[in-house]
C-alpha positions as a Markdown table, in Angstrom:
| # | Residue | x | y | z |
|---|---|---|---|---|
| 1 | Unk | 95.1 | 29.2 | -26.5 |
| 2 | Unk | 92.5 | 27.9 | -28.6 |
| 3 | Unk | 89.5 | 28.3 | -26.0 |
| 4 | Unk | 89.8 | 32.4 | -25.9 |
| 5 | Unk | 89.5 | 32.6 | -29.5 |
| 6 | Unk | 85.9 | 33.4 | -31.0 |
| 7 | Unk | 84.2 | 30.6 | -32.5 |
| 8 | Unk | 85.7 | 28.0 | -30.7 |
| 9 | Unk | 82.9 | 27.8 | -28.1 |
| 10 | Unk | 81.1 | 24.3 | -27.5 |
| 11 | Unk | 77.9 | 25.7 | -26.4 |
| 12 | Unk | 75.3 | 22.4 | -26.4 |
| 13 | Unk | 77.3 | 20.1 | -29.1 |
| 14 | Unk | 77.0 | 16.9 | -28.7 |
| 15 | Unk | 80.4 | 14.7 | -28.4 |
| 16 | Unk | 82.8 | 14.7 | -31.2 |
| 17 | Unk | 81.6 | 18.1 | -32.5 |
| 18 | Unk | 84.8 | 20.1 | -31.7 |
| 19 | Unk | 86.8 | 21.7 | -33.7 |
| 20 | Unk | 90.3 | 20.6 | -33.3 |
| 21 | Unk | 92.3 | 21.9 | -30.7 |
| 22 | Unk | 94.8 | 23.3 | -33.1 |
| 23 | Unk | 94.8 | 23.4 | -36.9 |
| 24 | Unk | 97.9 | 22.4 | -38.9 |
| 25 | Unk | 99.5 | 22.9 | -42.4 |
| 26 | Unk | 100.3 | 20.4 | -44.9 |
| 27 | Unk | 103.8 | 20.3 | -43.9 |
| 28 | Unk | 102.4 | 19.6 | -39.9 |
| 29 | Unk | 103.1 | 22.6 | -38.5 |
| 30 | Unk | 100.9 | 24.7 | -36.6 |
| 31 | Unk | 98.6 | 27.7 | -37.5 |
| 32 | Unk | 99.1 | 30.1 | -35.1 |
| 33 | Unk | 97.1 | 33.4 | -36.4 |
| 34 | Unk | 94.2 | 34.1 | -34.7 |
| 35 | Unk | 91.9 | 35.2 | -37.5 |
| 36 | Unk | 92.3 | 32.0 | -39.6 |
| 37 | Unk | 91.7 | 29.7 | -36.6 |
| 38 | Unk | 88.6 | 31.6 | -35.6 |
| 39 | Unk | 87.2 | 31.3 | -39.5 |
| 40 | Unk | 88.3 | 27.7 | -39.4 |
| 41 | Unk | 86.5 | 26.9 | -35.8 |
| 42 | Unk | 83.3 | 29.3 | -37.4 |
| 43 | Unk | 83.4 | 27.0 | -40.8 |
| 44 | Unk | 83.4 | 24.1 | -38.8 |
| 45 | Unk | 80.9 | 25.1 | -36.0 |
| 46 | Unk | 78.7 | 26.3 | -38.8 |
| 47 | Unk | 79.2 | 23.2 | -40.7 |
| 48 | Unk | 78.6 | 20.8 | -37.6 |
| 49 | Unk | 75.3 | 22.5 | -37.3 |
| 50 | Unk | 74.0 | 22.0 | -40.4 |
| 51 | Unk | 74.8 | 18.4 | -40.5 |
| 52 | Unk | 73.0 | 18.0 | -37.1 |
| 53 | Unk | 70.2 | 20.0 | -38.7 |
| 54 | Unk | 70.0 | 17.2 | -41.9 |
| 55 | Unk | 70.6 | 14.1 | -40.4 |
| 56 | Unk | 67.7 | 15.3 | -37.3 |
| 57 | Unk | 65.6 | 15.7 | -40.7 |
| 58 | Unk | 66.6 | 12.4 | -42.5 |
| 59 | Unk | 65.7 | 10.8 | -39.1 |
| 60 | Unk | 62.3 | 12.7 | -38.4 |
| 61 | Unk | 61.4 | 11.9 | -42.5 |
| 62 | Unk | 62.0 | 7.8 | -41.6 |
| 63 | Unk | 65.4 | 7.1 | -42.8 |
| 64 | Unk | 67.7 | 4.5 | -41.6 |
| 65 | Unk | 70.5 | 6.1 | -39.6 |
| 66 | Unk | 73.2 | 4.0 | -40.7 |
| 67 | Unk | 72.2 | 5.3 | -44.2 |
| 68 | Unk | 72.4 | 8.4 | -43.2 |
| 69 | Unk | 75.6 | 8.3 | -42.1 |
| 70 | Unk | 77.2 | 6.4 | -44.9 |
| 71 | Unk | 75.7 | 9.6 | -47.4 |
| 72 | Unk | 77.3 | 11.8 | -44.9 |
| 73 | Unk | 80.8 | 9.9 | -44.9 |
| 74 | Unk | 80.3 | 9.4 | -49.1 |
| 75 | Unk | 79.9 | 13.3 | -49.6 |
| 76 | Unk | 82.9 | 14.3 | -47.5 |
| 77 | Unk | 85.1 | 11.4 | -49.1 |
| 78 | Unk | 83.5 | 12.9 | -52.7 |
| 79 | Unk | 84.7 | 16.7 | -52.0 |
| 80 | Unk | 87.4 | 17.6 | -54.0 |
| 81 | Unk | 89.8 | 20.7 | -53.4 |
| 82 | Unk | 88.5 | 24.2 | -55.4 |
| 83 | Unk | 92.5 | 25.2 | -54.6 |
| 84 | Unk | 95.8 | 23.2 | -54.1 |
| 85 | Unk | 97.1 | 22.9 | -50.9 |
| 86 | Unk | 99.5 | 25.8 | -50.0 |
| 87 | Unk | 102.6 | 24.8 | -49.0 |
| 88 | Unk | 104.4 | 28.2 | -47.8 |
């Protein structure tokens, strides 16, 4: 289901830069409607891009990979929720 649903395309992304195959609630179950998966796979295409885009620059600029990914993994482990989960 997912693959016919916009923004879900893998075009030239390298491995491990998929969105999930489906996208699930709090409670585990499944997200079925087809507008919120295809902002969810456009946040995260959007999102994997970007990243690429920074850590090509930190690179290009001289810095250690491994540092780079440790600022990645610190800043995603920092974000904190604007909203609590929904749980209907």
């Amino acid at each position: 289901m997912s693959e016919n649903i916009p923004g879900n395309s893998a075009g030239s992304k390298p491995a491990g830069g998929e969105p999930p195959k489906t996208w699930h609630r709090p409670d585990g179950s499944v997200i079925a409607c087809v507008e919120k998966i295809r902002l969810l796979n456009e946040n995260f295409n959007e999102l994997q891009q970007l990243a690429q885009d920074a850590f090509d620059d930190g690179l290009l600029m001289g810095c250690s990979e491994q540092q780079m990914r440790e600022a990645f993994r610190a800043l995603f482990e920092g974000l904190t929720p604007s909203f609590p989960e929904r749980h209907d």
